[in-house]
N, C-alpha and C positions, 0 to 999 in steps of 0.2 A: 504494500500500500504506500501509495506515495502523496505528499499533499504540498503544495506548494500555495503561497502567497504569491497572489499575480496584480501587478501593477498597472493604473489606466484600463480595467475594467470597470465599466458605468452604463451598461445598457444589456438588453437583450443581444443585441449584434454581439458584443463582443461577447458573450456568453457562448453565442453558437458560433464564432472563430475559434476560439479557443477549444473550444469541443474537435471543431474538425482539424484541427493544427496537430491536435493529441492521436485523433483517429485514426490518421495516414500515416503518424508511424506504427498503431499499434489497434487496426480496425476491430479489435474486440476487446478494447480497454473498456471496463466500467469509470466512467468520469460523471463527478460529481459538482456542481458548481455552486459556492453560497456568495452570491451579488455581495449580498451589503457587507460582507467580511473581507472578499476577496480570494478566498482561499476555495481551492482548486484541491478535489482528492480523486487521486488517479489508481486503479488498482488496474497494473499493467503488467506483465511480462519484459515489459522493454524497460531497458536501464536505465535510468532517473534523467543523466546527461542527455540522452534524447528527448525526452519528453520534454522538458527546457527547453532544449534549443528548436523545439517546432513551435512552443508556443509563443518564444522571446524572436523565431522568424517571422509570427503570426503579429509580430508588433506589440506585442505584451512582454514588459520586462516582470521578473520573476523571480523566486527565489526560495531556498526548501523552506517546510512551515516545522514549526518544531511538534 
């Protein structure tokens, strides 16, 4: 399980970016998204460094949540 803190999300858009930025590297990740916190929980197969860098490509900088 992975959760990260994602930065300059504020709308539905960027909810479903982020969602699909996750999904293409790992199209059967369970991704979970809480708006008003920010924080993004990714239960993936794929190694954490991926999942970052599709969603900080998708224009969302980011960062692990503790």
């Amino acid at each position: 399980m992975l959760k990260l803190k994602v930065q300059e999300m504020n709308c539905g858009h960027c909810v479903s970016s982020v969602t699909k930025a996750i999904k293409k590297v790992d199209p059967n990740a369970d991704v979970q998204v809480d708006l008003g916190s920010g924080l993004v929980t990714v239960d993936t197969s794929v190694g954490s460094e991926a999942v970052r860098a599709a969603v900080k490509d998708a224009g969302y900088p980011n960062e692990l949540a503790a």
